[in-house]
N, C-alpha and C positions, 0 to 999 in steps of 0.2 A: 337387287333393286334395278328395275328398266324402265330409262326415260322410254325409251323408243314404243309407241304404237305398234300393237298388232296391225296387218294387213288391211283384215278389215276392218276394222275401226276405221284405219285411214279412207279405205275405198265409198265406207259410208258415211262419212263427214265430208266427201266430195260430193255425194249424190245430193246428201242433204242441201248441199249447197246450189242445188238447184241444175247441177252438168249431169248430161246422160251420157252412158259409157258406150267408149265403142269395145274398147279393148282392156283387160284386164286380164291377164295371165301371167302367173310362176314363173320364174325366167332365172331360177335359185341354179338349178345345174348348170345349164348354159353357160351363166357365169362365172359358176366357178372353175370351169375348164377352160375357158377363157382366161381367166384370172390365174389361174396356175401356170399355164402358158406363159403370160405376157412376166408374173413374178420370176418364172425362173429364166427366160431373157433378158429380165434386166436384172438380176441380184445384184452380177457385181457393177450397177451402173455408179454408182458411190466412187470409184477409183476412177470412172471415164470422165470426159465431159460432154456425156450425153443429154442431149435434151433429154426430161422426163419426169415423174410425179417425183422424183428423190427429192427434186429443187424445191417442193414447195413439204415436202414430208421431213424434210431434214436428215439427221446422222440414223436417226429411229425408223427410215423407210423398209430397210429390210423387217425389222420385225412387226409393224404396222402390218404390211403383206403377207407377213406366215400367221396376222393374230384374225385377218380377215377369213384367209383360206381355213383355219383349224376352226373358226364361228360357221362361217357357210356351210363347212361339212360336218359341224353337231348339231346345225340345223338351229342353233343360238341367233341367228340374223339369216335373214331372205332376199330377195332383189323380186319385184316384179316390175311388169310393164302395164303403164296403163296410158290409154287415150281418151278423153273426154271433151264433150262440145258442150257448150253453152247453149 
């Protein structure tokens, strides 16, 4: 069971809402090579006192970031980008 909206559903309950789009594009890979990147720069940040999303992820950050990467790439969850004007 998913709370989470489909895409469009989201992208069409903004239109409904009366915003025209300018931009709306998949931004799913992008991300996630990004996000794998940045995950495995910081794994061991937990031992440093590095600024970084550990602080607010807590002791569970490392695997919070291996459960996003392992969803992005079974295509379980998406990222896009969108811009809309009123």
């Amino acid at each position: 069971m998913s709370f989470l909206w489909p895409a469009e559903a989201i992208r069409n309950s903004i239109l409904e809402a009366g915003f025209i789009e300018n931009i709306w594009k998949n931004v799913t890979t992008q991300y996630l090579e990004e996000y794998r990147v940045t995950a495995e720069k910081t794994r061991d940040s937990m031992q440093s006192s590095t600024l970084g999303v550990h602080l607010l992820l807590g002791n569970e950050a490392k695997l919070m970031r291996k459960n996003v990467v392992d969803n992005l790439s079974k295509g379980l969850i998406s990222v896009y980008q969108g811009v809309f004007k009123k």
